[in-house]
VOTORVEX-158416 format. One line per field, with one value per residue: residue in one letter; x, z, y of N, C-alpha, C in turn. Coordinates in steps of 0.05 Angstrom, whole numbers, always signed. Example, Ala and Ser with C-alpha at 12.3 -4.5 7.8 and 13.67 -1.06 7.14 Angstrom:
BEGIN
type = (A, S)
n_X = (+264, +257)
n_Z = (+156, +142)
n_Y = (-114, -45)
ca_X = (+246, +273)
ca_Z = (+156, +143)
ca_Y = (-90, -21)
c_X = (+264, +258)
c_Z = (+156, +157)
c_Y = (-66, +1)
This chain:
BEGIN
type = (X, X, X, X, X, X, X, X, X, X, X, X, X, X, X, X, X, X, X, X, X, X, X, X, X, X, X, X, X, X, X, X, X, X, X, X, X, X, X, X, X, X, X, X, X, X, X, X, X, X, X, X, X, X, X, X, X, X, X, X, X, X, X, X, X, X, X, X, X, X, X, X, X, X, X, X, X, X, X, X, X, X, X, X, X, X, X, X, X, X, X, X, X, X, X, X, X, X, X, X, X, X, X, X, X, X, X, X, X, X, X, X, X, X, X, X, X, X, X, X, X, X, X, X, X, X, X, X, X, X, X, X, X, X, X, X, X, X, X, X, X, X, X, X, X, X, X, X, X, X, X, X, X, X, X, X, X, X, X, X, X, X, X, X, X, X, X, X, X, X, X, X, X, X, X, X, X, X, X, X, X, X, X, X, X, X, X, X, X, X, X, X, X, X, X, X, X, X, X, X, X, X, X, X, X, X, X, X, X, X, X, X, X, X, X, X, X, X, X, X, X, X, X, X, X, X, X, X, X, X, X, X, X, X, X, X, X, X, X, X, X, X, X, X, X, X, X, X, X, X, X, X, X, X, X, X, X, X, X, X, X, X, X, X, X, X, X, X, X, X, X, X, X, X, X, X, X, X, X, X, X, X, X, X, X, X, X, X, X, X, X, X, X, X, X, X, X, X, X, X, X, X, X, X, X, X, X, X, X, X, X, X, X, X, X, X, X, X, X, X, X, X, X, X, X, X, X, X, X, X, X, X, X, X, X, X, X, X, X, X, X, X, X, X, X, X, X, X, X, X, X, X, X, X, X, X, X, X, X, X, X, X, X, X)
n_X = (+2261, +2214, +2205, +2233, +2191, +2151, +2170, +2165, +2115, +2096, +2129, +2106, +2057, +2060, +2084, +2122, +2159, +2197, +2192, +2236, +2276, +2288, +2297, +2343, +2384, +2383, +2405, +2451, +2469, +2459, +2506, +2547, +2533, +2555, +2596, +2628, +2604, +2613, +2673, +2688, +2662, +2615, +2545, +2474, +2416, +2365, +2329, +2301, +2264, +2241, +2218, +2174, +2157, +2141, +2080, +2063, +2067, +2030, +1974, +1983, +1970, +1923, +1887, +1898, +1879, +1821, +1807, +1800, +1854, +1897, +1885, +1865, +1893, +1864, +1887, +1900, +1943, +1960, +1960, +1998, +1988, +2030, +2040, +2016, +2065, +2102, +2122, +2118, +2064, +2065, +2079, +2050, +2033, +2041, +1998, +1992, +1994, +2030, +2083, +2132, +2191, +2177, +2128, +2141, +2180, +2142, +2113, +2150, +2175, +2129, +2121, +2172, +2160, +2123, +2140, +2183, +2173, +2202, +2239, +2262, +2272, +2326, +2345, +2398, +2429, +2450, +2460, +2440, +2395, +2357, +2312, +2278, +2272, +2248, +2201, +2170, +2172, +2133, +2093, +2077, +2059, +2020, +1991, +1970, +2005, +2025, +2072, +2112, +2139, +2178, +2218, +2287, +2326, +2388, +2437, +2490, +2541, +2573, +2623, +2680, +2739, +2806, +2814, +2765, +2694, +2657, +2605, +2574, +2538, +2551, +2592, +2639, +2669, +2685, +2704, +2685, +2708, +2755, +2782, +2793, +2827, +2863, +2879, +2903, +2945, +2977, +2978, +3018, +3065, +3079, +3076, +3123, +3162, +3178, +3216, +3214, +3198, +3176, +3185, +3147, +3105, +3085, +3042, +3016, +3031, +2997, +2952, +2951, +2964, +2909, +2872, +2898, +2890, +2829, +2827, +2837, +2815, +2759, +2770, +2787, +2733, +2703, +2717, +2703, +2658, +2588, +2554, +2590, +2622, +2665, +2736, +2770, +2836, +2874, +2937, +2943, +2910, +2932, +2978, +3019, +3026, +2988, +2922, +2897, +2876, +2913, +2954, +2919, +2916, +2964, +2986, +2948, +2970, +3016, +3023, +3001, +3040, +3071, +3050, +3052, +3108, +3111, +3097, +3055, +2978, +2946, +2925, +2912, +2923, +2939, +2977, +2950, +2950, +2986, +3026, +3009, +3041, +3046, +3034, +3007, +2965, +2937, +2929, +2895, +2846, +2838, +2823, +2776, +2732, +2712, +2666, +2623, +2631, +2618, +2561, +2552, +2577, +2535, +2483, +2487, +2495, +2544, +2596, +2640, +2659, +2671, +2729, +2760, +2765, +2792, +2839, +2861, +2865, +2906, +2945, +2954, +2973, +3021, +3052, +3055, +3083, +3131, +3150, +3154, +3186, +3154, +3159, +3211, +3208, +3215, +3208, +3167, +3114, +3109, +3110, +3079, +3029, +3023, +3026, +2971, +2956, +2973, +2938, +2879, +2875, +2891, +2849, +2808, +2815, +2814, +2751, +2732, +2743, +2723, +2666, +2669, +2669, +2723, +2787, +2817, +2893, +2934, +2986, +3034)
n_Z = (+984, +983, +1008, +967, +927, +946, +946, +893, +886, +914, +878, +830, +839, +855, +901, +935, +969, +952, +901, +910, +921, +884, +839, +864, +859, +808, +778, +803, +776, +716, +708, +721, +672, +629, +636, +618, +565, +539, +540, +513, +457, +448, +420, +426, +394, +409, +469, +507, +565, +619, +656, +636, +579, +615, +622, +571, +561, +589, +577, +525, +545, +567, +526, +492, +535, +533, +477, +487, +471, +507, +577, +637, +706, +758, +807, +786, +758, +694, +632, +559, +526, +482, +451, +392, +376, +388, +433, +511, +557, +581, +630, +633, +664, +739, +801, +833, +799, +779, +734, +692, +651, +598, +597, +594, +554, +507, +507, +485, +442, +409, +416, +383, +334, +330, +332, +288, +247, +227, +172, +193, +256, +297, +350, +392, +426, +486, +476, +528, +529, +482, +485, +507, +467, +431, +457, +456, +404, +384, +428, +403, +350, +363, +380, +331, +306, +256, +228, +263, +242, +227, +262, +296, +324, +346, +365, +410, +430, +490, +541, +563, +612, +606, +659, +676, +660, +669, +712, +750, +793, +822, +835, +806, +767, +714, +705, +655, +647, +678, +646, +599, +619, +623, +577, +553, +585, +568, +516, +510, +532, +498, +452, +477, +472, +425, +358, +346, +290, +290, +330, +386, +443, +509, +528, +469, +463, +500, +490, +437, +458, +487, +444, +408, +448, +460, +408, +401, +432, +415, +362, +377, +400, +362, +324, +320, +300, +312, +342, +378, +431, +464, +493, +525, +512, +526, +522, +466, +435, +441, +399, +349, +308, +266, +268, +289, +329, +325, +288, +235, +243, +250, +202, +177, +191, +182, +129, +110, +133, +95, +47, +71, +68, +12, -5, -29, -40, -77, -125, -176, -224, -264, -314, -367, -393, -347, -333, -289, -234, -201, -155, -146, -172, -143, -96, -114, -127, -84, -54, -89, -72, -23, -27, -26, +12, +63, +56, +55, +111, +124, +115, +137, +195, +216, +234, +249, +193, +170, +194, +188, +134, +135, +158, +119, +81, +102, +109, +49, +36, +57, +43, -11, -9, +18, -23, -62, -77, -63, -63, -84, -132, -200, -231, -251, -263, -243, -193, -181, -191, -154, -106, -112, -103, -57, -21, -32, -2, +52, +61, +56, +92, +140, +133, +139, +189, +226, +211, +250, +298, +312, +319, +270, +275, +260, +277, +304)
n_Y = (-769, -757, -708, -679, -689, -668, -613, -609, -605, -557, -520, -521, -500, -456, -432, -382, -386, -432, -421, -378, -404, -434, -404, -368, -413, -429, -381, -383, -434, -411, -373, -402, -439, -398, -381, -432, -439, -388, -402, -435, -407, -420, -410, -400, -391, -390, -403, -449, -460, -510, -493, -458, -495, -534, -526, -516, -569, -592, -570, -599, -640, -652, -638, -685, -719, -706, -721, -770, -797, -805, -841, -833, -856, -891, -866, -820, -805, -796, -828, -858, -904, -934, -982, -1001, -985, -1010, -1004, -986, -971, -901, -852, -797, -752, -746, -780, -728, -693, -658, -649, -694, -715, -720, -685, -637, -639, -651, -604, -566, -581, -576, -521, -493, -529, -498, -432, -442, -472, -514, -556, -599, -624, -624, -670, -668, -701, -744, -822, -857, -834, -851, -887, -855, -807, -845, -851, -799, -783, -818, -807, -757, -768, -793, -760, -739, -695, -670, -662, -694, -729, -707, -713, -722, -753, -746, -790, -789, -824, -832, -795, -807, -814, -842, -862, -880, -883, -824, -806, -777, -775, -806, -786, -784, -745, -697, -640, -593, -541, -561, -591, -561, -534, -574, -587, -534, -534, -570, -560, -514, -539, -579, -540, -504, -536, -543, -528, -457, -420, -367, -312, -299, -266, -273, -273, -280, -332, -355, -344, -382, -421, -431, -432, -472, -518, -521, -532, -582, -611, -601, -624, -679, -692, -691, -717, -772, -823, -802, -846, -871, -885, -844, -845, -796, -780, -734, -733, -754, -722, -673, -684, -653, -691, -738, -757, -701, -643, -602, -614, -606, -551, -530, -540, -506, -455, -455, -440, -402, -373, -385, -349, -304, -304, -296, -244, -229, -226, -238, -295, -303, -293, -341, -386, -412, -484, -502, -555, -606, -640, -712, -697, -652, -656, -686, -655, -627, -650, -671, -618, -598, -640, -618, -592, -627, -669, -632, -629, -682, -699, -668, -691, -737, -738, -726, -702, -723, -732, -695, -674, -720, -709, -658, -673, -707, -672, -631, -670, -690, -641, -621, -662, -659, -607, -622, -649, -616, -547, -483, -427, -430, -446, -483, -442, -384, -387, -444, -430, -391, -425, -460, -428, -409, -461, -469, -425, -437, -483, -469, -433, -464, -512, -461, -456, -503, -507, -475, -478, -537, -505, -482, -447, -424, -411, -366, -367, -409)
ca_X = (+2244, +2176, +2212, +2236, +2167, +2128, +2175, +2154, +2087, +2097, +2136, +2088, +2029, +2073, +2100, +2128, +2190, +2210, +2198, +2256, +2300, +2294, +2307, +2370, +2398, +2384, +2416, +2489, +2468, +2467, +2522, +2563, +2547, +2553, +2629, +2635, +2597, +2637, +2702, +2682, +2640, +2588, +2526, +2441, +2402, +2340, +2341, +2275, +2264, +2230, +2200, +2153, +2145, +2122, +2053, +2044, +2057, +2002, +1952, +1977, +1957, +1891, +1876, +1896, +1856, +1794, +1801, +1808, +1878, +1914, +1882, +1875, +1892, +1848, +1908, +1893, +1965, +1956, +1973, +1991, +1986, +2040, +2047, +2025, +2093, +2123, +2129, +2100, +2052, +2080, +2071, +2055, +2029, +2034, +1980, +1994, +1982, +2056, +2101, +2149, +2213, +2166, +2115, +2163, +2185, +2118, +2111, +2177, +2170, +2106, +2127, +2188, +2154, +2098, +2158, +2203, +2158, +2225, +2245, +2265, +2276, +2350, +2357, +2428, +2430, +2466, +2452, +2425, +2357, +2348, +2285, +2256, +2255, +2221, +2170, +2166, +2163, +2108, +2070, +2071, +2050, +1993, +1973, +1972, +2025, +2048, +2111, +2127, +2153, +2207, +2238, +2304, +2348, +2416, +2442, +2517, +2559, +2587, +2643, +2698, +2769, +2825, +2808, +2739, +2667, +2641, +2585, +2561, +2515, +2577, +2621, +2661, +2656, +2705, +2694, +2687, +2732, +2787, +2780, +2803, +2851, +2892, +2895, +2917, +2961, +2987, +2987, +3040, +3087, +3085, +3096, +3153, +3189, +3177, +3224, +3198, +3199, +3159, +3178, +3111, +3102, +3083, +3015, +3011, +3036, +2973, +2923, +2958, +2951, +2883, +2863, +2911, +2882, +2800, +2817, +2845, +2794, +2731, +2765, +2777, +2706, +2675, +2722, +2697, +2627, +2569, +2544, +2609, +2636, +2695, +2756, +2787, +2866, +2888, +2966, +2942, +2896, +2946, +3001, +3023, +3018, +2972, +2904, +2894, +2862, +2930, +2956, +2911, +2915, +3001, +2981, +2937, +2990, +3040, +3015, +2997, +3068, +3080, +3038, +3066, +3131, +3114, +3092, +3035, +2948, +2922, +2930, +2894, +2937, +2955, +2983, +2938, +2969, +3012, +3028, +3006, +3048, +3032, +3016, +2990, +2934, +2930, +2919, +2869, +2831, +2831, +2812, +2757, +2729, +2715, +2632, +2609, +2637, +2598, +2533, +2549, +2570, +2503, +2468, +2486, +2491, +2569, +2612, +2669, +2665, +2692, +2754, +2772, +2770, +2809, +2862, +2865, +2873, +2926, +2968, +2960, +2984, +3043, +3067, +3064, +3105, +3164, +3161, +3169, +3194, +3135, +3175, +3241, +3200, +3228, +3197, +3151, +3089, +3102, +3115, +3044, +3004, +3037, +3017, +2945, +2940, +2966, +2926, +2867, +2884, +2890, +2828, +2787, +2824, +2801, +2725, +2733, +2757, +2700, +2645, +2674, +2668, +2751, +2796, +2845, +2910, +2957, +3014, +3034)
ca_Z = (+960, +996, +1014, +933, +916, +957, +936, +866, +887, +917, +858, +810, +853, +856, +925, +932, +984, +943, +879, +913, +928, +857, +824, +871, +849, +769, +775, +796, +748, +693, +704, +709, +644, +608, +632, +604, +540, +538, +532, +488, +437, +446, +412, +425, +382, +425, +496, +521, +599, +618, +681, +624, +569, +622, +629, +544, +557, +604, +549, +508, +554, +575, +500, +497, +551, +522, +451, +488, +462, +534, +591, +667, +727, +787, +830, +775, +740, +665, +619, +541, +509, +451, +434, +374, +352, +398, +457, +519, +566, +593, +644, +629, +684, +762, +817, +846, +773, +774, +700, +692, +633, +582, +595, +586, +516, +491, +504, +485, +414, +387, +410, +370, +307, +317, +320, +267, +217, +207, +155, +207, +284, +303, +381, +399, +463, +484, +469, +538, +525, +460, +487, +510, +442, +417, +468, +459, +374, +385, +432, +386, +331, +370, +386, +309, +286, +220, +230, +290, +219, +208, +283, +291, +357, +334, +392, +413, +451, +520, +545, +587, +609, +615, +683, +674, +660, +679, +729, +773, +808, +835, +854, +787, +742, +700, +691, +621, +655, +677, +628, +578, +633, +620, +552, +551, +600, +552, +487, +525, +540, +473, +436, +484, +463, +391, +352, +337, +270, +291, +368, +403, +466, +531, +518, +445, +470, +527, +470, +419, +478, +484, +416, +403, +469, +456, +376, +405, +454, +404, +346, +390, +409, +335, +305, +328, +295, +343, +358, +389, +465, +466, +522, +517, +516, +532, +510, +435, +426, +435, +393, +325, +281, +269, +268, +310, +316, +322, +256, +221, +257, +242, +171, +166, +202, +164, +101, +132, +135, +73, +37, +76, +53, -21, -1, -47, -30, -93, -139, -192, -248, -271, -337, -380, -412, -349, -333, -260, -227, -187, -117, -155, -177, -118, -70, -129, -131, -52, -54, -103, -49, +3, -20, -29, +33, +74, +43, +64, +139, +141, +110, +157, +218, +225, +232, +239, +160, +162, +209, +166, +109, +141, +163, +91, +61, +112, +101, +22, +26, +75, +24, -39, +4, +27, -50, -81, -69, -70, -61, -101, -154, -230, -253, -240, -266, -226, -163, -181, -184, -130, -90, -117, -87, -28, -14, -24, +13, +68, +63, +61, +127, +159, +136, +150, +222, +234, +214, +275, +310, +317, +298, +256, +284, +242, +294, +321)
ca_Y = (-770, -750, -682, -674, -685, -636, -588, -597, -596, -532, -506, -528, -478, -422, -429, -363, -392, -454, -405, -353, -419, -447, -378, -373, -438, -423, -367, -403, -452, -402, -358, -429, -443, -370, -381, -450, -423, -366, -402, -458, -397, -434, -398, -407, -372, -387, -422, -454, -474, -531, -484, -450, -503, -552, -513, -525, -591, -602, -570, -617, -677, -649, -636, -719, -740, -695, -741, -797, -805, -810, -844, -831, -884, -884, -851, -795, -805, -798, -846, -864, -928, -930, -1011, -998, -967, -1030, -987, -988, -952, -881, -839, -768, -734, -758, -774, -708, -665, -655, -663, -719, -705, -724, -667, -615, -640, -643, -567, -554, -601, -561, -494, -496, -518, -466, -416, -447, -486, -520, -576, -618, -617, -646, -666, -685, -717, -782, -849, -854, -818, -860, -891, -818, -797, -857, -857, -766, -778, -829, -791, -737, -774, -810, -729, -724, -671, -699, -660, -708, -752, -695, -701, -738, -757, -759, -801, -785, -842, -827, -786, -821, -815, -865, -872, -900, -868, -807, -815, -753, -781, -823, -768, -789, -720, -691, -613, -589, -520, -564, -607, -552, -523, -588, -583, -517, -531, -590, -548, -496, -553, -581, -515, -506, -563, -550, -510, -437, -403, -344, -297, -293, -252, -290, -271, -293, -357, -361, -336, -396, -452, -437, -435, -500, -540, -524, -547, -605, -618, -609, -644, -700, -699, -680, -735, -804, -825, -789, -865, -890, -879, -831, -851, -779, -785, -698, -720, -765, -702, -642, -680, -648, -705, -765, -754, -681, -617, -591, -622, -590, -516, -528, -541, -468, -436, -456, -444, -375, -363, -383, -336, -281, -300, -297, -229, -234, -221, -250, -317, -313, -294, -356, -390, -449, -508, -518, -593, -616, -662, -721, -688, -621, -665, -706, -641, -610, -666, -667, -586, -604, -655, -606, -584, -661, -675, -615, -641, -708, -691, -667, -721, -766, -721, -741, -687, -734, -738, -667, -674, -738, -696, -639, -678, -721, -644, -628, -690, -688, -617, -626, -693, -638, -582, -636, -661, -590, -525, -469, -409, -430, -465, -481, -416, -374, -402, -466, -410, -382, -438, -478, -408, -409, -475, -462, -407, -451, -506, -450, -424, -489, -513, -440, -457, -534, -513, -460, -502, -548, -481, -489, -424, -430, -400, -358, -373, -433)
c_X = (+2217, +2185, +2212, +2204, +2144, +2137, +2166, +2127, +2087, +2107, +2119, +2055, +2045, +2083, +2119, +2170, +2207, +2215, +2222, +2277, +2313, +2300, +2342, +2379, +2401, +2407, +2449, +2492, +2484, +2483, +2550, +2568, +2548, +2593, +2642, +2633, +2612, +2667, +2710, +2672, +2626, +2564, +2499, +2427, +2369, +2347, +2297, +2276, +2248, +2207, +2171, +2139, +2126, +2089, +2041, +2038, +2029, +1981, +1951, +1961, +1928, +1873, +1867, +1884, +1824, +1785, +1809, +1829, +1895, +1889, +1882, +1873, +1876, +1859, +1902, +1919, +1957, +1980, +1975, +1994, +2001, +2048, +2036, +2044, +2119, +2137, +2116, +2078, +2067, +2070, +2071, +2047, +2028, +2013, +1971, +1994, +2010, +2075, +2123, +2163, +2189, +2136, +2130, +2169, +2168, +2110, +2131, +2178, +2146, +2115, +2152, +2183, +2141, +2123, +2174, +2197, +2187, +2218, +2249, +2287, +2304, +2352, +2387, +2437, +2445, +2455, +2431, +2397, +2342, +2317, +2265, +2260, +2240, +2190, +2162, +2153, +2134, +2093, +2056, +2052, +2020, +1978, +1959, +1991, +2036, +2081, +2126, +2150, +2180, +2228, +2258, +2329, +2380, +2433, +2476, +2521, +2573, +2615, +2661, +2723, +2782, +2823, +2778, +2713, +2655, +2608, +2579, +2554, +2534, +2598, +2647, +2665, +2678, +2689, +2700, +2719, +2759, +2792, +2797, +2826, +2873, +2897, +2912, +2945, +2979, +2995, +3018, +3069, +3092, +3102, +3118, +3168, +3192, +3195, +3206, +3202, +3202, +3170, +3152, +3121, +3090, +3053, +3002, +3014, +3012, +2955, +2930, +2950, +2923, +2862, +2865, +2888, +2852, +2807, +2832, +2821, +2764, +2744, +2771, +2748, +2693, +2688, +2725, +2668, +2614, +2565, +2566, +2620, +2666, +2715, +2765, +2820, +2880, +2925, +2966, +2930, +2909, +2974, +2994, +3025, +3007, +2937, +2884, +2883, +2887, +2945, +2943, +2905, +2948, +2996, +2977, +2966, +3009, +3045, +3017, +3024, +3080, +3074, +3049, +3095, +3141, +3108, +3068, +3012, +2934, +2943, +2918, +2896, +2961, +2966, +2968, +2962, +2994, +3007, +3033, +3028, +3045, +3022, +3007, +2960, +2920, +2908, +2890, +2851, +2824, +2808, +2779, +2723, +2701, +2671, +2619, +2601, +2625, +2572, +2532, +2555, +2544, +2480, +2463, +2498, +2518, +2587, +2642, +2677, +2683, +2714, +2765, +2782, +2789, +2836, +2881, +2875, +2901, +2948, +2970, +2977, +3015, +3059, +3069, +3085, +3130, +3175, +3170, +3166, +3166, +3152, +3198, +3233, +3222, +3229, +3173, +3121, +3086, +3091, +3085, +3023, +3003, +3027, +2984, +2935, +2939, +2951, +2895, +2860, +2884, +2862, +2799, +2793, +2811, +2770, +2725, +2727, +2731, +2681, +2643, +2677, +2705, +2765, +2817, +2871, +2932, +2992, +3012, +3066)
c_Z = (+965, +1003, +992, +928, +918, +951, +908, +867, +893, +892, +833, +823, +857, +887, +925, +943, +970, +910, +884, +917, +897, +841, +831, +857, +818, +763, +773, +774, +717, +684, +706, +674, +622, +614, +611, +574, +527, +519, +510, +455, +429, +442, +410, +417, +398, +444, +509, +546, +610, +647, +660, +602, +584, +621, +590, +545, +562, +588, +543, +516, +566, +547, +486, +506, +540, +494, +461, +475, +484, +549, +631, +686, +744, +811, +819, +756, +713, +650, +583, +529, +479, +447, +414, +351, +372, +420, +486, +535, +575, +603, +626, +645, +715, +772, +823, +827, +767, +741, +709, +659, +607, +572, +586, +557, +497, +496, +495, +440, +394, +393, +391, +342, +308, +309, +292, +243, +207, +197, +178, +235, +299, +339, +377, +426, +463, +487, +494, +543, +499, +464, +494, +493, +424, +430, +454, +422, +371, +386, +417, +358, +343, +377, +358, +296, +270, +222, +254, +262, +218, +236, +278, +310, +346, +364, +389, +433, +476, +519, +565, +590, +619, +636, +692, +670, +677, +693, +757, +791, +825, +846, +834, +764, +732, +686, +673, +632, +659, +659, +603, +584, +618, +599, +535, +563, +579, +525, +498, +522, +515, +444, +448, +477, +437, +382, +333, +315, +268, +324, +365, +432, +479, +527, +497, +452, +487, +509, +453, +434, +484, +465, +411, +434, +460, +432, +378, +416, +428, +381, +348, +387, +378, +311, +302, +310, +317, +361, +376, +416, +444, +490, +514, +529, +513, +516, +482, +433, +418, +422, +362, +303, +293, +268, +290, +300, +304, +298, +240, +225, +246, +213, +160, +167, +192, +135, +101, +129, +117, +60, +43, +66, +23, -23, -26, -24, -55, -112, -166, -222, -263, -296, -345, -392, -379, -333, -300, -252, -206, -159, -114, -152, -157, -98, -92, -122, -94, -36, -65, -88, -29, +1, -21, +12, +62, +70, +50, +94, +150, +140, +130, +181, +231, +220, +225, +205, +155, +167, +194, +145, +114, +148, +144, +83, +70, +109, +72, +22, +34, +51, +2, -29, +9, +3, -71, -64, -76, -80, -83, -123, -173, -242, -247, -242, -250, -195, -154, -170, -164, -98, -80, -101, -51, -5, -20, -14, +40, +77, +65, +93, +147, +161, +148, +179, +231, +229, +244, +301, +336, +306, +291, +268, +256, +242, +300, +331)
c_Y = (-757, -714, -673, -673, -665, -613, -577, -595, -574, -511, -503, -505, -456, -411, -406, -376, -403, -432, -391, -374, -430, -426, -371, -390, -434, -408, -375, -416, -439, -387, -376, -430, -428, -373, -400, -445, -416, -373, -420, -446, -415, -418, -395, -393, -361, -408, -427, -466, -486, -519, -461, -472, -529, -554, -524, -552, -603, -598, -581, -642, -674, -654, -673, -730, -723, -721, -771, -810, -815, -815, -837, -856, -876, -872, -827, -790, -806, -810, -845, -887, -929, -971, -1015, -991, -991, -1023, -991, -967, -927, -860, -812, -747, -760, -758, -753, -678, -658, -666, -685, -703, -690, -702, -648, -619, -643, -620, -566, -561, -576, -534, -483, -507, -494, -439, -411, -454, -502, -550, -602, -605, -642, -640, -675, -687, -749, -801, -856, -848, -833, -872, -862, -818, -821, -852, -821, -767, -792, -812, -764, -744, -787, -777, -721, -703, -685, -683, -676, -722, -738, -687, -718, -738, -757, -759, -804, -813, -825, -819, -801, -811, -839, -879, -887, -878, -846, -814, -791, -754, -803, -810, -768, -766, -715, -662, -599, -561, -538, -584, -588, -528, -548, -594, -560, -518, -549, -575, -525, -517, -567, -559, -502, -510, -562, -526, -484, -426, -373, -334, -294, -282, -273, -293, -277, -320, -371, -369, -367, -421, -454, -441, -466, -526, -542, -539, -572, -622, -624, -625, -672, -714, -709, -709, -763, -799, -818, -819, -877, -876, -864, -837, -823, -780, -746, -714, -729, -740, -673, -659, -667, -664, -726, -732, -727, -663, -600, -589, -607, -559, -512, -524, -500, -452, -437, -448, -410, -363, -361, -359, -315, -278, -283, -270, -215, -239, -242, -274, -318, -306, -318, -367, -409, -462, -513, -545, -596, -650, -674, -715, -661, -638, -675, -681, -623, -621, -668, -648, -599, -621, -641, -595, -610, -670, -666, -624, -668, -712, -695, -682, -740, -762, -735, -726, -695, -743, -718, -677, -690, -716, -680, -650, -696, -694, -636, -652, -696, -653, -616, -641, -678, -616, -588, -644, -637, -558, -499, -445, -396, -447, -461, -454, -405, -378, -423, -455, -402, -399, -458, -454, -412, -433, -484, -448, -418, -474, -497, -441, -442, -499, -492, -452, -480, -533, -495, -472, -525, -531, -491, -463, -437, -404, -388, -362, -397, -436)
């Protein structure tokens, strides 16, 4: 610990050595997670690093201890006093002038409004850190920024598997790469076993398991409430029915196929006056659904509102397709608009699934 520390004392003065060791190391770091990224399309419009905003923070807490807003100890550690917000004292700088978390995110916090001026500042970090952002919104607010009012932690529950809690710092990890090796590996052996419709090449089949395994894997993740622990189960996640990503990727894809059948691009010549029957209306009324539902996700920073919804759309559509014929309808008006709504029922699923940054597959 006394070794760790001098190093960040040294890093913190610009130690040239420890500077060329900590640059090394980043570097693995970040070409780690440009793979993981990568394979997940995972996207950051802007990336801030806690080895430059630490320096605003410090401003900030000099600026603090100038208005007598933050305190210093007689070791020289700097302090803030939040029990007015029912909190208690907190470190913000060490004996030794050195940052602690909490420095860093007060540089990090104001430079990102000054940039953004945004409406409101969403962290999403796990439940774990819930007290850091009370103490970080305080201290912001005891700095004065009235936009501290428009920050907002949205605190995720813990990742686990069957075998018990992830824990790193235990030797207990579970790596996101193989983590989405063995669902690929899982989606393969499933669409194996399943009878095929469609030939696919060996390589369409690779590209389909990896598609199928990630939209298993995130709508797993994306379709529990954020506050609640996840156990992840890889063989409930890659099956084809019940509550899955896959379920609803079979659905597109199938629909997908349909459409191609009908050998028809457009819907939209249809007939009035004609008479919906009970699982027309059902899946309209479903369709209809689909912008409330987006607006209310975000409301209440619960993505799993979507996935619900997506997989309600996909099992209302499925229960109208086994109850009537699209294709071989009565007549061709029924053929049309039984088309029309397949083809948006299709097209909501694609957006549904991209929003969950999930593709929708044309094959399966």
């Amino acid at each position: 610990m006394m070794k760790a520390k001098d190093i960040l004392v040294k890093w913190e003065a610009g130690d040239k050595e420890v500077k060329k060791l900590w640059q090394t190391m980043n570097t693995w770091v970040y070409e780690g997670y440009k793979v993981t990224y990568d394979r997940l399309d995972i996207k950051f419009d802007k990336v801030y690093y806690e080895s430059q905003t630490y320096l605003l923070g410090k401003d900030l807490i000099k600026k603090g201890l100038d208005k007598k807003i933050f305190y210093q100890k007689e070791d020289g550690s700097v302090w803030v006093d939040l029990k007015e917000f029912g909190l208690e004292e907190k470190l913000l700088l060490r004996s030794n002038g050195t940052s602690v978390y909490i420095t860093q995110d007060l540089g990090m916090a104001e430079s990102r409004y000054q940039e953004f001026k945004f409406n409101q500042g969403i962290y999403v970090v796990a439940s774990e850190q819930d007290h850091h952002f009370k103490v970080l919104f305080a201290t912001l607010k005891k700095l004065g920024f009235s936009w501290a009012d428009k920050l907002y932690h949205l605190s995720y529950g813990m990742f686990s598997l069957p075998e018990g809690r992830i824990k790193s710092r235990e030797g207990r990890t579970a790596d996101a790469d193989e983590l989405m090796d063995t669902v690929q590996q899982k989606a393969k052996e499933v669409m194996a076993a399943a009878q095929k419709q469609i030939v696919t090449s060996a390589d369409q089949e690779e590209t389909i398991a990896e598609i199928v395994g990630l939209g298993a894997l995130k709508f797993f993740m994306l379709g529990t409430n954020p506050q609640k622990d996840i156990v992840f189960q890889p063989e409930e996640s890659i099956s084809f029915d019940g509550y899955t990503g896959p379920f609803v990727q079979y659905t597109h894809a199938r629909i997908h196929n349909l459409l191609l059948k009908s050998g028809q691009n457009k819907f939209d010549k249809l007939a009035p006056g004609y008479q919906f029957n009970e699982e027309e209306k059902k899946l309209i009324k479903t369709i209809s659904q689909y912008p409330n539902i987006i607006l209310e996700a975000a409301k209440n920073y619960n993505p799993a509102m979507l996935t619900q919804y997506l997989f309600n759309l996909a099992k209302v559509f499925n229960n109208f397709y086994q109850q009537h014929s699209v294709l071989q309808a009565e007549n061709e008006v029924a053929k049309q608009m039984r088309l029309a709504l397949s083809y948006q029922t299709k097209n909501i699923l694609q957006k549904g699934l991209n929003i969950l940054g999930i593709e929708a597959p044309e094959v399966m």
